[in-house]
C-alpha positions, 0 to 999 in steps of 0.5 A: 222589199215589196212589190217583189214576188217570189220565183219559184225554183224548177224542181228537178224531175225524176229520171226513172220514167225514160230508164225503166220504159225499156226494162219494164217491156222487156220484162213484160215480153219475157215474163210472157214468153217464159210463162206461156212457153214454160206451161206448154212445155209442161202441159205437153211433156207430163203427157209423155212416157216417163218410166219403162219396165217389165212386168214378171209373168209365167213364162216370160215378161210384159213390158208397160209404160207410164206417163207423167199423169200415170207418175204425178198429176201435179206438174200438169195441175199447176201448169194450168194454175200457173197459166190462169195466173199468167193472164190473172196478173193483167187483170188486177192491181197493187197488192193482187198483182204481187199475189198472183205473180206469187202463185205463179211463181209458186206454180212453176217451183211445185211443178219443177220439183214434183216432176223432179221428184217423179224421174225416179218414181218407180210406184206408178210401174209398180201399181201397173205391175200389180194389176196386169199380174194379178199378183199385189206383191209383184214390182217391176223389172228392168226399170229404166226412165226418160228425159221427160221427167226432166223437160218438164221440170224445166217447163216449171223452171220457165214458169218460175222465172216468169213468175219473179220477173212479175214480182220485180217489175209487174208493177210496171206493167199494163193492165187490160183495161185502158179505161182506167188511169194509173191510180185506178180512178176511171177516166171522166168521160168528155161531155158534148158541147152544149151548142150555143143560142143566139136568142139568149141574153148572155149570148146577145151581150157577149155578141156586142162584146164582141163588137157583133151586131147581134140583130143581123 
């Protein structure tokens, strides 16, 4: 039938954007919490005394100590990867965003379980055993451990957690740059007005147009 155009019908809007605001900020708050807390927590316990003992010297014993970074240096190495990968996954997109919340994943599971492993290192005490008694056979006595072997692993359990929540929802989150649209396409910047001429014929027209008297 002429004359009739066709009306187009409304199409039905997506309802993930009102649904996912929430999670996405609450994500995005905890996955800092988690990250931040968890390296501070790592970075802070590995510098703790770990392990007790004694050394067998002529006449008696020598009680020595050691540390996280005396047993292992990893969890307080990938402590750090982890917290430059933290900030790194505001500062990228796409497909760089899901590989640096991998690493950073990957960076708390390294630290958790190298700090694990070393709540029952005995080496570390051993080495010193060996150079306090100038013996290379000597081995430590009376071996005991802390809890923070254990703490530190939890600091890397934190890191992992910020890690995956990355992956799931980082795709939602913020980047640092606000210049930058959300396909990654600069914003065009707004051009100043060029101020109109009132000497110009298209101006003097569009006066008359106007019903104006140009000439007053």
């Amino acid at each position: 039938m002429e004359g009739v155009s066709a009306v187009p019908v409304p199409q039905p809007r997506a309802r993930t954007t009102a649904s996912d605001a929430p999670a996405s900020r609450r994500s995005l708050a905890l996955g800092l919490l988690l990250g931040a807390v968890g390296s501070a927590v790592v970075l802070l316990a590995s510098g703790q005394t770990w392990a007790r003992g004694e050394a067998p010297i002529a006449g008696g014993s020598l009680p020595l100590t050691a540390d996280g970074q005396d047993v292992t240096g990893a969890p307080a190495a990938l402590a750090i990867v982890g917290l430059a990968a933290l900030v790194a996954v505001f500062a990228v997109r796409g497909t760089g965003r899901y590989v640096v919340a991998g690493l950073l994943a990957v960076s708390g599971l390294g630290a958790g379980l190298s700090a694990w492993i070393g709540a029952s290192d005995s080496a570390a005490l051993d080495e010193k055993a060996a150079a306090t008694t100038g013996d290379a056979a000597s081995t430590i006595d009376a071996l005991s451990h802390t809890a923070w072997p254990f703490v530190t692993a939890l600091g890397g359990l934190f890191i992992l957690v910020a890690g995956v929540l990355a992956l799931r929802f980082g795709s939602r989150w913020p980047t640092m740059s606000g210049r930058y649209e959300r396909d990654g396409t600069p914003r065009p910047r707004k051009t100043p007005a060029t101020p109109r001429d009132p000497d110009r014929p298209e101006e003097l027209w569009k006066a008359l147009d106007r019903g104006e008297d140009p000439t007053g």
